[in-house]
Backbone bond lengths (Angstrom), bond angles and torsions (degrees), N, CA, C in turn:
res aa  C-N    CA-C-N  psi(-1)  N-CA   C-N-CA  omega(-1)  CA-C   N-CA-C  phi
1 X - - - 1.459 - - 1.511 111.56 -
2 X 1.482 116.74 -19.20 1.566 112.90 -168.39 1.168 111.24 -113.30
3 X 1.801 90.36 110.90 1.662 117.80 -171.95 1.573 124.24 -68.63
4 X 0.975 155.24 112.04 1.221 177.50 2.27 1.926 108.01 122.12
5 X 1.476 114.22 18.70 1.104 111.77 172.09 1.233 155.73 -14.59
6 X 1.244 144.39 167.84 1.442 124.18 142.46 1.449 102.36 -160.48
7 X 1.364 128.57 -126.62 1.479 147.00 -138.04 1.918 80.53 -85.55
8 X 1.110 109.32 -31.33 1.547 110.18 -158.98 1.185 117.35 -132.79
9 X 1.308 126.40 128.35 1.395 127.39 -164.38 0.976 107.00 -85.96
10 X 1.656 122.65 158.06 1.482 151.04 -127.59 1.598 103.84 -141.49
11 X 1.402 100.45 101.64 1.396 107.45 -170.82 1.638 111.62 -76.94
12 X 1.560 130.44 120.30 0.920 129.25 178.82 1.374 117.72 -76.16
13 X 1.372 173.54 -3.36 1.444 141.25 -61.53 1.682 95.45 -131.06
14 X 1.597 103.39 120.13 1.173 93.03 174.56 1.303 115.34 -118.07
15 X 1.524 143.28 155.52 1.550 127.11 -177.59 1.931 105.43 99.62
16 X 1.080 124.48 -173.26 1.132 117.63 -179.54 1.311 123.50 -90.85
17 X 1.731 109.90 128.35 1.333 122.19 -179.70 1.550 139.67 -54.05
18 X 1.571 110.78 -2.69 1.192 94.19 171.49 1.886 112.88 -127.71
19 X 1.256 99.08 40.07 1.867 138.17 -158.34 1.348 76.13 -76.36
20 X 1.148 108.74 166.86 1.702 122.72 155.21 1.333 107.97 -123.79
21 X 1.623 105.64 68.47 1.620 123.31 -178.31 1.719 106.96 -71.96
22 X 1.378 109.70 153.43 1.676 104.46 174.27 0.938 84.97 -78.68
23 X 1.485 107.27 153.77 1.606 137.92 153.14 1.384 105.20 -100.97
24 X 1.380 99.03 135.68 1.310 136.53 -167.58 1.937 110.13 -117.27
25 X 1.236 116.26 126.92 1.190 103.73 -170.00 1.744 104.83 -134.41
26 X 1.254 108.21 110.47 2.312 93.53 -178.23 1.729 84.92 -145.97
27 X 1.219 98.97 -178.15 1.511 118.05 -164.49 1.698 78.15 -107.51
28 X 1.833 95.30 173.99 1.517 108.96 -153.13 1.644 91.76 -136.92
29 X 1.767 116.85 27.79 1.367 121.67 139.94 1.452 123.55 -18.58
30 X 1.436 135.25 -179.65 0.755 122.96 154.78 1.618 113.15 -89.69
31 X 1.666 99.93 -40.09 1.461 93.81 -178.62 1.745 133.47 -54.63
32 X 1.687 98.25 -10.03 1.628 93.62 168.48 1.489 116.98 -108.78
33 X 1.412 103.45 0.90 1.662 107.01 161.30 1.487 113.94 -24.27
34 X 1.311 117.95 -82.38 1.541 111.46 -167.24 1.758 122.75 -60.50
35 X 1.230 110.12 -14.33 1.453 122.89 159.55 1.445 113.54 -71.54
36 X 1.587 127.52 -27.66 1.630 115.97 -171.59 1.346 92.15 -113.23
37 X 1.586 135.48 -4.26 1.389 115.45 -167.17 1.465 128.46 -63.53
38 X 1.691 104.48 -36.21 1.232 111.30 -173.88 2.105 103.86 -84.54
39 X 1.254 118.60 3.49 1.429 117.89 158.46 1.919 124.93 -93.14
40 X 1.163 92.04 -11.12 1.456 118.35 175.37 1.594 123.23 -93.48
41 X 1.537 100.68 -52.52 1.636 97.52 179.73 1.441 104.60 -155.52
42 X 1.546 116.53 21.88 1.178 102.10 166.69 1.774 113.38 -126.69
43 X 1.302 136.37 -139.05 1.436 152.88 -158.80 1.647 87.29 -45.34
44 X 1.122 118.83 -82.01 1.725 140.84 -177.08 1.370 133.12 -61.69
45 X 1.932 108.75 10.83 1.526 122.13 166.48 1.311 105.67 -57.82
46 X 1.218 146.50 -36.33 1.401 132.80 -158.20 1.668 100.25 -123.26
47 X 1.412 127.73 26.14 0.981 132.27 158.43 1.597 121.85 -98.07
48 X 1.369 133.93 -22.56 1.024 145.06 -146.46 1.597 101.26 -137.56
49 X 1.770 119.44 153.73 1.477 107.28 148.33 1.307 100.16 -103.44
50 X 1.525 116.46 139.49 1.488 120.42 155.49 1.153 155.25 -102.95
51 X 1.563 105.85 108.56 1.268 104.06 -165.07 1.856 133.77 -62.89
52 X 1.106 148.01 101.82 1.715 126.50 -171.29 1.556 83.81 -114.71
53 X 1.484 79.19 142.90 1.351 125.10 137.38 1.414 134.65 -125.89
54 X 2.080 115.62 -174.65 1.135 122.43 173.57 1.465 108.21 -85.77
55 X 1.115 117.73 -22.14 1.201 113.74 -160.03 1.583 123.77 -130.32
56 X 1.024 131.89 131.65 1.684 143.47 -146.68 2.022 82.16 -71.31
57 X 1.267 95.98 -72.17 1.719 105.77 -159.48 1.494 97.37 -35.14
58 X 1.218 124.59 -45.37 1.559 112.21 -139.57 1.987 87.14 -107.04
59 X 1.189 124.20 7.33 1.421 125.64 157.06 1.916 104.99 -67.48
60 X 1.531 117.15 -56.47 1.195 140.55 175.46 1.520 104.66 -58.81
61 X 1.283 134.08 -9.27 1.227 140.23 160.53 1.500 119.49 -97.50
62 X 0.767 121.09 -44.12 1.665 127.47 152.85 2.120 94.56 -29.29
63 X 1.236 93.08 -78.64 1.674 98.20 -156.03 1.554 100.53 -41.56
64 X 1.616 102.67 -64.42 1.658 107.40 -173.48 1.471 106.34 -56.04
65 X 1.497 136.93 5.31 1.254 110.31 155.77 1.359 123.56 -123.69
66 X 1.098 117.12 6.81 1.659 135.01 143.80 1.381 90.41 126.40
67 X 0.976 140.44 0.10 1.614 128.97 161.09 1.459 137.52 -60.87
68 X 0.973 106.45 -3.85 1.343 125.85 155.56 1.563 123.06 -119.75
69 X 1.500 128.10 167.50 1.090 138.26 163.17 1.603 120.55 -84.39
70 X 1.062 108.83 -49.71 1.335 146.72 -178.03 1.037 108.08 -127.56
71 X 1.671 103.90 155.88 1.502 124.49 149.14 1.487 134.32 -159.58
72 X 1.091 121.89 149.11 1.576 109.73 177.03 1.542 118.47 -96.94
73 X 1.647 101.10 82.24 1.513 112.78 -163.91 1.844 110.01 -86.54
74 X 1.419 90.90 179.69 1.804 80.60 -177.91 1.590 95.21 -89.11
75 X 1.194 111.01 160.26 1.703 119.35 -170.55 1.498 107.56 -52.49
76 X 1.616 118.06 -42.53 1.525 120.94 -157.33 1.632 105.22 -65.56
77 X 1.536 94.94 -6.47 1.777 78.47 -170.60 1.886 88.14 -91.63
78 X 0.842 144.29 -48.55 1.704 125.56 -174.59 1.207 96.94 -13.00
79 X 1.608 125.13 -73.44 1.467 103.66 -171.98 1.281 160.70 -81.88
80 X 1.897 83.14 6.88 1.309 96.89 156.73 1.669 134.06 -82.48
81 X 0.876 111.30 -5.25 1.744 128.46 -163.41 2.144 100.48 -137.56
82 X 1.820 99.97 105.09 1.457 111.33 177.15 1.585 110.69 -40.44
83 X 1.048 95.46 -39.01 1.783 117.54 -145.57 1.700 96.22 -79.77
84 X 1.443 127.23 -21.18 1.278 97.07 -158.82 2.060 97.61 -103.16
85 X 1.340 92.85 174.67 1.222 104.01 -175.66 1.852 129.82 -131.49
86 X 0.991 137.07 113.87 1.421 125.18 -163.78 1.589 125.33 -79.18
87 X 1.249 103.23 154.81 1.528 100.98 -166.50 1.475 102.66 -119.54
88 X 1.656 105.51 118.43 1.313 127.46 -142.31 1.525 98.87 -62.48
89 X 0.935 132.04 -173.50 1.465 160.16 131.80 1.625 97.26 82.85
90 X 1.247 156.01 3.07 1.491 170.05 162.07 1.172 133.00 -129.88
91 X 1.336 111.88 138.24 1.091 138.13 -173.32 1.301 118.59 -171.30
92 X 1.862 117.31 178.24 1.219 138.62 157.25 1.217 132.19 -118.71
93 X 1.664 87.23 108.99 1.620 113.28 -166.24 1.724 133.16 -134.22
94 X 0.938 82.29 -179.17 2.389 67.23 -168.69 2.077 87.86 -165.32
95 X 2.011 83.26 132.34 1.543 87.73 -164.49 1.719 81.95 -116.64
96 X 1.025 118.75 20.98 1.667 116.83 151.91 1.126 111.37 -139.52
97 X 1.726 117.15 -115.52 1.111 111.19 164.64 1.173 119.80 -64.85
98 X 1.780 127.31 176.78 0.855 119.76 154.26 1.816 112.88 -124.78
99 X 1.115 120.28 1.23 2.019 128.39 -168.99 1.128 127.36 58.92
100 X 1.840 107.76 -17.27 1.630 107.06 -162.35 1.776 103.08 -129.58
101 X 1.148 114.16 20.42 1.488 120.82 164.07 1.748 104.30 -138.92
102 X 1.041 118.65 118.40 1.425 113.87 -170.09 1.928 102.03 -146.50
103 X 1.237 132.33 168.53 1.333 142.17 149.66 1.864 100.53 -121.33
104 X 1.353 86.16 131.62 1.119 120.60 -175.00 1.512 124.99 -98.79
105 X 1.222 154.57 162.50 1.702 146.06 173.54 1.620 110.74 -172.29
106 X 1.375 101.04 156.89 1.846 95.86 -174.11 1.437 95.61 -81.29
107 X 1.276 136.42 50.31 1.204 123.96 165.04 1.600 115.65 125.50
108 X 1.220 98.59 -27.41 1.939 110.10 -163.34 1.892 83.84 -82.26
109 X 1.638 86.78 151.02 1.797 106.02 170.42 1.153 93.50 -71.57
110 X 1.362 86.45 151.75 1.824 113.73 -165.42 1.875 96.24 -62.57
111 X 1.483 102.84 -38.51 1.594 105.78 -149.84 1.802 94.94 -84.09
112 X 1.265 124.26 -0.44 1.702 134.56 164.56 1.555 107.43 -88.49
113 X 1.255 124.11 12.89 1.816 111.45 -162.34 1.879 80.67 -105.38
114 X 1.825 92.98 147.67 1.706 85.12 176.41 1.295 87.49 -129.67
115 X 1.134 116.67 1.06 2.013 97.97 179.00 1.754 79.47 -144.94
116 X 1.908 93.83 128.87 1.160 122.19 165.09 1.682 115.97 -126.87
117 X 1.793 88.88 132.08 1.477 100.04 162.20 1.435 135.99 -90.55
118 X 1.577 115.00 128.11 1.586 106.25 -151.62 1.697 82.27 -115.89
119 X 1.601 103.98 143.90 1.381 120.53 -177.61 1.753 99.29 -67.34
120 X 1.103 134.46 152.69 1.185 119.88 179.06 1.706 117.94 -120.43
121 X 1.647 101.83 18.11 1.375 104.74 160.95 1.052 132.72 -125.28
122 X 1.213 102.72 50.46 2.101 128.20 156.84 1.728 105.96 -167.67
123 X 1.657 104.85 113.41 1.257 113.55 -176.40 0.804 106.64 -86.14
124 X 1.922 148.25 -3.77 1.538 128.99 151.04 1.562 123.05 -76.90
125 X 0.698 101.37 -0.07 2.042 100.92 169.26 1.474 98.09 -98.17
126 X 1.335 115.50 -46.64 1.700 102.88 167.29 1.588 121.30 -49.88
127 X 1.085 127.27 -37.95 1.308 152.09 177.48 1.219 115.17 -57.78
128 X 1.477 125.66 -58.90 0.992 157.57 -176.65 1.412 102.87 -77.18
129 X 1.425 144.52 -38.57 1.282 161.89 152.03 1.451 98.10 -40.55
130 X 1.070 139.43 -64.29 1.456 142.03 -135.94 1.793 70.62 -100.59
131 X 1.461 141.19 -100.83 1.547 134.53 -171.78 1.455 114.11 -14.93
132 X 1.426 138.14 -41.35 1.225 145.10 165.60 1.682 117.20 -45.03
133 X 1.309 107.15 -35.29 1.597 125.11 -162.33 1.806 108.48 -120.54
134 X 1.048 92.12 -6.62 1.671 103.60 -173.28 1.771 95.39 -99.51
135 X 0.999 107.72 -89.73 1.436 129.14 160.51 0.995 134.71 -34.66
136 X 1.703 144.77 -69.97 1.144 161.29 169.62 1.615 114.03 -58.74
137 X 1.716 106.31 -53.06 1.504 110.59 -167.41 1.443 119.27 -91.80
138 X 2.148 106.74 -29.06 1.312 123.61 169.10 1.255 107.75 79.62
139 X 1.396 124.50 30.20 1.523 122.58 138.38 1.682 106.54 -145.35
140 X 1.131 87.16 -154.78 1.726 112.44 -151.67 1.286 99.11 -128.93
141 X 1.503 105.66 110.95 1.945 104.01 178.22 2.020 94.10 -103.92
142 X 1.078 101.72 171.61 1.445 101.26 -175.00 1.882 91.99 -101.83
143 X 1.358 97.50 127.60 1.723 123.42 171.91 1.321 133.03 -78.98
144 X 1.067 124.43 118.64 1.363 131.54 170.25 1.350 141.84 -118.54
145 X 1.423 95.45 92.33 2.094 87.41 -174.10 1.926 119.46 -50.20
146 X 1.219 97.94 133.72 1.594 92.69 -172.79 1.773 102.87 -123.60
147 X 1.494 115.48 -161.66 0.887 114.38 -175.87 1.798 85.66 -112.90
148 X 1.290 117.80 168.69 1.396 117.47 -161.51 2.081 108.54 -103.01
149 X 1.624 91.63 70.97 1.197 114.04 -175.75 1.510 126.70 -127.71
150 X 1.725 104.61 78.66 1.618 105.35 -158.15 1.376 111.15 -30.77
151 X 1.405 110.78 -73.12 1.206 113.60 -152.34 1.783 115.58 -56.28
152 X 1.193 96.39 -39.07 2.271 91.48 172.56 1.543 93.11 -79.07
153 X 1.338 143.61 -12.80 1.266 119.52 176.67 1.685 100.18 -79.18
154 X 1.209 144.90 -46.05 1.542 140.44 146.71 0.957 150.54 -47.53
155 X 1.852 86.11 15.98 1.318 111.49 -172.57 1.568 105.28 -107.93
156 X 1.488 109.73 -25.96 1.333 116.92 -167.94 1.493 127.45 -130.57
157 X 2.021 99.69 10.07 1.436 130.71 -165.34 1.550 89.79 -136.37
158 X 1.638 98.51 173.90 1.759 131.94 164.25 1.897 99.08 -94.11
159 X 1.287 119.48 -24.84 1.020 103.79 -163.20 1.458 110.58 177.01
160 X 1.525 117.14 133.87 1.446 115.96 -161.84 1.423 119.51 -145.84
161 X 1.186 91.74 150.61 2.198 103.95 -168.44 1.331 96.81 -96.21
162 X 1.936 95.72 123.69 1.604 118.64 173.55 1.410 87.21 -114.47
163 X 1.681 115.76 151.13 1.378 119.44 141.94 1.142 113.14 -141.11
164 X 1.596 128.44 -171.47 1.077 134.94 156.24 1.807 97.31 87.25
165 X 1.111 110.54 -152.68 1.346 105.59 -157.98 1.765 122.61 -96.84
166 X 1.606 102.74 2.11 1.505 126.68 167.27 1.219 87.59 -75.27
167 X 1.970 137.26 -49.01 1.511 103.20 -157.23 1.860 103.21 -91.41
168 X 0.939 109.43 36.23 1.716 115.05 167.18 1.460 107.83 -112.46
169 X 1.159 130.21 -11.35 1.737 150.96 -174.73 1.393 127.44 -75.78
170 X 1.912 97.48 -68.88 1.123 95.34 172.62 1.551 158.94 -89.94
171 X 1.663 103.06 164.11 1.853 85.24 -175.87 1.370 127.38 -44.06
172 X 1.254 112.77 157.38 1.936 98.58 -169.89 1.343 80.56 -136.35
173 X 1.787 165.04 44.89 1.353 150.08 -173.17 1.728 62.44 -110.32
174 X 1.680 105.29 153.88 1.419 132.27 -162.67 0.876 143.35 77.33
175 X 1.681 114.22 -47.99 1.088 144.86 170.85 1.934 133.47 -63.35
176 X 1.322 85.21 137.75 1.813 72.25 166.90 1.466 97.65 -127.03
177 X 1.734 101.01 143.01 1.365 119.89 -151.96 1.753 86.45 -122.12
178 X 1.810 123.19 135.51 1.284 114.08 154.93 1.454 101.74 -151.32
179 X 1.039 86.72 150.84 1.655 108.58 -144.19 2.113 98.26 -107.07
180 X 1.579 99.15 100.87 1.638 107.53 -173.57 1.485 105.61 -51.68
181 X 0.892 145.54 -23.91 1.817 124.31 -171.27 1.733 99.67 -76.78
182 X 1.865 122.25 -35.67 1.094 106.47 167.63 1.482 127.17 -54.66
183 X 1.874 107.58 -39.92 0.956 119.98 -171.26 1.655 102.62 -48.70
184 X 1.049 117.81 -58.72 1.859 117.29 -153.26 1.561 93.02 -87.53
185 X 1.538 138.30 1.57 0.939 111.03 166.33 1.400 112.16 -97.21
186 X 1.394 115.07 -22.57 1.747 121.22 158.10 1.856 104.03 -36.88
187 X 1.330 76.05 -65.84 2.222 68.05 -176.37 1.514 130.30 -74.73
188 X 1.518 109.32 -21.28 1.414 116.61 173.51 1.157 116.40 -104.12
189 X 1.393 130.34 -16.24 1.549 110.61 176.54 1.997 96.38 81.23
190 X 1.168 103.13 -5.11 1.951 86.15 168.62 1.384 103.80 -133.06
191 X 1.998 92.78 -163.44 1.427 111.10 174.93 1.520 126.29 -70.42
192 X 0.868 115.99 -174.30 2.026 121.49 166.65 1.519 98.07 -119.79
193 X 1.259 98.35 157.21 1.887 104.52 161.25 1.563 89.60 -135.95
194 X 1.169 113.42 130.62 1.772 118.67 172.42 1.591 96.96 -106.11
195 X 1.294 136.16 -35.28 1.414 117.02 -165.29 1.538 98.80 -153.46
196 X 1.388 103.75 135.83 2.044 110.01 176.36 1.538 83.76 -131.75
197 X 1.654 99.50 157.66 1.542 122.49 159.94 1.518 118.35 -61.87
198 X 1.210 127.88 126.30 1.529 110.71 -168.54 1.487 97.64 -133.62
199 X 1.220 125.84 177.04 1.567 115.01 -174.44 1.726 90.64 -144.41
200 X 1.662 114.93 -176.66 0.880 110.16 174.92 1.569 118.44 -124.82
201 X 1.203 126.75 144.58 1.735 113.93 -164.91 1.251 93.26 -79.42
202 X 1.169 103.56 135.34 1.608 145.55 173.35 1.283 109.62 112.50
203 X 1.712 129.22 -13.99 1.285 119.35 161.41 1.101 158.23 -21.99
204 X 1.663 88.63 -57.97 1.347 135.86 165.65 1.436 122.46 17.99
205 X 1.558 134.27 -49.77 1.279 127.69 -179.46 1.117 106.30 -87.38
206 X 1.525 127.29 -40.95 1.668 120.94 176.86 1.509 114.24 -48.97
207 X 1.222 95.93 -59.88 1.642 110.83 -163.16 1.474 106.65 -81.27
208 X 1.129 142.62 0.65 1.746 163.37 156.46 1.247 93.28 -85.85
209 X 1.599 137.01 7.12 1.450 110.16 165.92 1.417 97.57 -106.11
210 X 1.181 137.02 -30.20 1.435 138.09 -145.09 1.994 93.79 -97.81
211 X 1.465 106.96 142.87 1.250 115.13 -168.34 1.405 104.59 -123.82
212 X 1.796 105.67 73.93 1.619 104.71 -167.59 1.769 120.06 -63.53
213 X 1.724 116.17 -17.21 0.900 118.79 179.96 1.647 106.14 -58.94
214 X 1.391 121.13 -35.19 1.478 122.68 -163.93 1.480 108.80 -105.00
215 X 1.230 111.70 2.14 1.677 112.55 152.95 1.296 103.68 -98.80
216 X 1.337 139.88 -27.90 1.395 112.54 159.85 1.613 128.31 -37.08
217 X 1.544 103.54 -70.24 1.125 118.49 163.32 1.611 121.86 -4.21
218 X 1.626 84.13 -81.74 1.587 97.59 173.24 1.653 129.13 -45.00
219 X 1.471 100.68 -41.87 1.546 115.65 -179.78 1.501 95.33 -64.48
220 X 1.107 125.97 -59.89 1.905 126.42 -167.44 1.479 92.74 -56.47
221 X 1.204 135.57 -50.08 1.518 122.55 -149.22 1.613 97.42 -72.64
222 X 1.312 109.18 -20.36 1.834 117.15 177.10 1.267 114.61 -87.55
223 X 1.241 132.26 24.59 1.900 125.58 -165.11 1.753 84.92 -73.41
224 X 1.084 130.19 -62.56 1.156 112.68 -162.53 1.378 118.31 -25.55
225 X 1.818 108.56 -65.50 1.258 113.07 -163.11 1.638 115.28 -58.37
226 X 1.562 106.83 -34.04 1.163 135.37 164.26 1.697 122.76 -23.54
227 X 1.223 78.37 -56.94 2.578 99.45 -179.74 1.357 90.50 -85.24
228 X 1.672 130.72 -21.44 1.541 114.25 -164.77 1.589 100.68 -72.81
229 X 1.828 110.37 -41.34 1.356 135.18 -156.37 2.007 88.67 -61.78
230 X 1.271 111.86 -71.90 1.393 117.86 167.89 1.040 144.29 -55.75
231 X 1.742 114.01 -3.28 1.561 97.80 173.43 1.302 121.14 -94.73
232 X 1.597 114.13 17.90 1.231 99.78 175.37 1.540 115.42 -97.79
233 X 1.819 104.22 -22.88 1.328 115.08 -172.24 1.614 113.14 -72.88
234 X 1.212 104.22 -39.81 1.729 115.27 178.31 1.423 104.35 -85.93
235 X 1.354 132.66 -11.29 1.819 113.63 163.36 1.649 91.14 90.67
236 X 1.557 145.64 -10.41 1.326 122.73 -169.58 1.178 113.45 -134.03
237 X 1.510 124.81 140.04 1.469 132.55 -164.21 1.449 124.24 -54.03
238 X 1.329 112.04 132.05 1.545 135.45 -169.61 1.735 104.21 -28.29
239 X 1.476 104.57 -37.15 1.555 116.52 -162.17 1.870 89.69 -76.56
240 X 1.003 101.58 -49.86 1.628 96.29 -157.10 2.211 99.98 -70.13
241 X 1.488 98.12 -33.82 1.404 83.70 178.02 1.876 115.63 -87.87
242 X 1.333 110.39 10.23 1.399 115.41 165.42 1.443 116.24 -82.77
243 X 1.260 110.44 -41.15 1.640 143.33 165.27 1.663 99.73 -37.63
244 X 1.316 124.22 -84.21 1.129 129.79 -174.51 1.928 102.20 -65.15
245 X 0.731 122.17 -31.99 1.993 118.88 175.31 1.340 78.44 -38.15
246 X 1.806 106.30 -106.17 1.357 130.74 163.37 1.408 126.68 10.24
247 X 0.978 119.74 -51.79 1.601 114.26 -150.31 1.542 112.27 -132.15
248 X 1.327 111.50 -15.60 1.403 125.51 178.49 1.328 129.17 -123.68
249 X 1.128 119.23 -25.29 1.724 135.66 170.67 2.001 105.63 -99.88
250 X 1.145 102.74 128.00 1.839 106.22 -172.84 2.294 77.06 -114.99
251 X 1.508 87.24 128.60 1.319 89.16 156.48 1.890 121.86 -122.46
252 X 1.282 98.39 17.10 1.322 113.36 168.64 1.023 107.50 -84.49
253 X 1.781 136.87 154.42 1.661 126.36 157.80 1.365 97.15 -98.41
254 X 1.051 108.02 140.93 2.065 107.76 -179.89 1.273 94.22 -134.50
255 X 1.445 126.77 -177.11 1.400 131.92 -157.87 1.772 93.21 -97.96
256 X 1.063 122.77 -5.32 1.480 99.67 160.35 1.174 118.72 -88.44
257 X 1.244 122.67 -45.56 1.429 125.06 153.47 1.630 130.22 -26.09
258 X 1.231 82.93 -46.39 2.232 86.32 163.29 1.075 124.83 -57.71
259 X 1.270 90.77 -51.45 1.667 111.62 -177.10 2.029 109.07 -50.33
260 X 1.572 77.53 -47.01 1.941 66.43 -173.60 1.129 108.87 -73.62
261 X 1.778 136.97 -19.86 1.114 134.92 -151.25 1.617 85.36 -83.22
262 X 1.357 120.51 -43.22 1.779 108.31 -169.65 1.531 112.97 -76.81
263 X 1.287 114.53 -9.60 1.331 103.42 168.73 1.219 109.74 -71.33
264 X 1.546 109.02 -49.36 1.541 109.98 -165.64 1.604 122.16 -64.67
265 X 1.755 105.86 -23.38 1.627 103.63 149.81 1.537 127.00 -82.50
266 X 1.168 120.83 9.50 1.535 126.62 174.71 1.524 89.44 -107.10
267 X 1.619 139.28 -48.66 1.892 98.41 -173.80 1.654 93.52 -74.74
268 X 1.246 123.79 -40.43 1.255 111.40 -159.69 1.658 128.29 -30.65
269 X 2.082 91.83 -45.85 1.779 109.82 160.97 1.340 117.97 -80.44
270 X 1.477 121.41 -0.74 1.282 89.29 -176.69 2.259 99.28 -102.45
271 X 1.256 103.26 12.91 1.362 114.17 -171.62 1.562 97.32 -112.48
272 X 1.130 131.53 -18.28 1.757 126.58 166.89 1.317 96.40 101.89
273 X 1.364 118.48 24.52 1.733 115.64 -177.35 1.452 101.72 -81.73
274 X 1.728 111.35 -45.30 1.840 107.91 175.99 1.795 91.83 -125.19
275 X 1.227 87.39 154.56 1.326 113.74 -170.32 1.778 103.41 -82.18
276 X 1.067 126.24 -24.03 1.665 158.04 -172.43 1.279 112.99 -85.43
277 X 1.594 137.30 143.67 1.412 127.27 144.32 1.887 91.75 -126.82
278 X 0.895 100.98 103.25 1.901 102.35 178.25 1.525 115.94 -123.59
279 X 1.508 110.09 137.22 1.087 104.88 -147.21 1.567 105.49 -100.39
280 X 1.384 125.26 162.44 1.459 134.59 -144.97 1.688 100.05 -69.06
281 X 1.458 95.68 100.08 1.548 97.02 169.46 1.364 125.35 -112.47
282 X 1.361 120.09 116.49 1.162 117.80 -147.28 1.809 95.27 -103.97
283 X 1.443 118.16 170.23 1.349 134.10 -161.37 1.769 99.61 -59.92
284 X 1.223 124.56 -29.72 1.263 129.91 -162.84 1.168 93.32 -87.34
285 X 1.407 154.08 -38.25 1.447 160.80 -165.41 1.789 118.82 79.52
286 X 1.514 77.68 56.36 1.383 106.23 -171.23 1.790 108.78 -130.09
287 X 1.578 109.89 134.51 1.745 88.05 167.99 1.137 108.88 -99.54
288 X 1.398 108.41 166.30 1.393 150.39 -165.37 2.088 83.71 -72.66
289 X 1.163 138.06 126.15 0.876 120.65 167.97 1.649 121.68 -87.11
């Protein structure tokens, strides 16, 4: 299942090639493993094409330019793009920690860093980075999109945004590591949502076939095989990446989870991060209440 990405996404296609299958497009993290498994290797491989990538943003670029049907984008882009729409009841989210989105520093408190390096392949932890420091800390560090390379990003920053499955990897002796889903639940009292399935209007019949709530399903009832598939690629024991499936990633959306997701698009606009406050419109043409 664990795609080998890069600059350009990696067409999965399973079922017959000249089908007019939805395309499906998410990164091949671990944390969206159990969301793509059953389009990858389980019930719904030969229903779908699948798209992987490395990187969250440029999945959410696929959709907004019609190359995809779907996608499992990071939340901040809904409000950047009129057109797209969310697909209710899933996501990727963490109502404490979460291990795999963190800011990092050689030691200095986070709330002393004045130049931060932001990973630049997931624009809601960037997002979410800047609300942390805007909001919470009450200044303004100067930002830098980088390429997602701790050590030259600490090379040329106070402090820098890893996610995805490098920030479960690396050495941390020196370092002080804090991990944003604690952060915003320290100040908010809720969950995070970093990434929902979103579709694009006019899609509609492709992406109205695929029943992501019940490939979730499927993907969770597989975590085992799931940590077996990854523990060789990430270097760390089956237990500890079952641990974090389990206990740190929510792929349900529940009403706390909403809750944080509308805050986090209400500071986001009220800090000039999206230009938008639009309200949760989900694929059915229904809101998210």
């Amino acid at each position: 299942m664990r795609r080998q990405g890069g600059e350009r996404a990696e067409e999965v296609c399973a079922g017959v090639t000249g089908a007019r299958l939805p395309r499906v497009a998410a990164t091949y993290y671990l944390n969206s493993a159990p969301l793509v498994w059953s389009f990858a290797q389980g019930e719904r491989r030969r229903a779908v094409r699948l798209l992987s990538d490395a990187a969250p943003v440029r999945c959410a670029r696929m959709l907004a330019r019609g190359e995809a049907d779907a996608a499992l984008a990071p939340v901040i882009e809904y409000q950047r793009a009129a057109r797209l729409r969310l697909v209710p009841g899933v996501c990727v989210g963490a109502k404490r920690e979460v291990r795999s989105v963190l800011l990092v520093t050689r030691g200095m408190p986070l709330k002393e860093a004045r130049r931060v390096a932001l990973d630049t392949t997931s624009s809601t932890s960037a997002a979410l980075t800047r609300v942390i420091f805007r909001e919470f800390f009450g200044h303004e560090p100067e930002f830098e999109a980088c390429a997602p390379d701790l050590s030259q990003m600490l090379g040329r920053a106070d402090a820098a945004l890893v996610i995805g499955d490098p920030a479960m990897t690396f050495a941390r002796e020196g370092l002080r590591v804090y991990d944003l889903a604690a952060l915003w639940r320290e100040h908010t009292g809720l969950g995070f949502v970093f990434a929902m399935w979103m579709t694009r209007e006019g899609a509609g019949e492709a992406a109205g076939r695929v029943d992501f709530a019940a490939a979730r399903d499927e993907g969770v009832a597989h975590l085992e095989e799931i940590a077996a598939q990854y523990e060789g690629d990430l270097g760390l024991a089956r237990a500890e990446l079952l641990s974090y499936l389990r206990e740190n990633i929510c792929f349900e959306l529940d009403e706390e989870l909403v809750a944080g997701l509308k805050l986090f698009y209400k500071l986001a606009h009220r800090h000039s991060i999206t230009e938008t406050l639009r309200p949760l419109w989900t694929t059915t043409g229904a809101p998210i209440a």
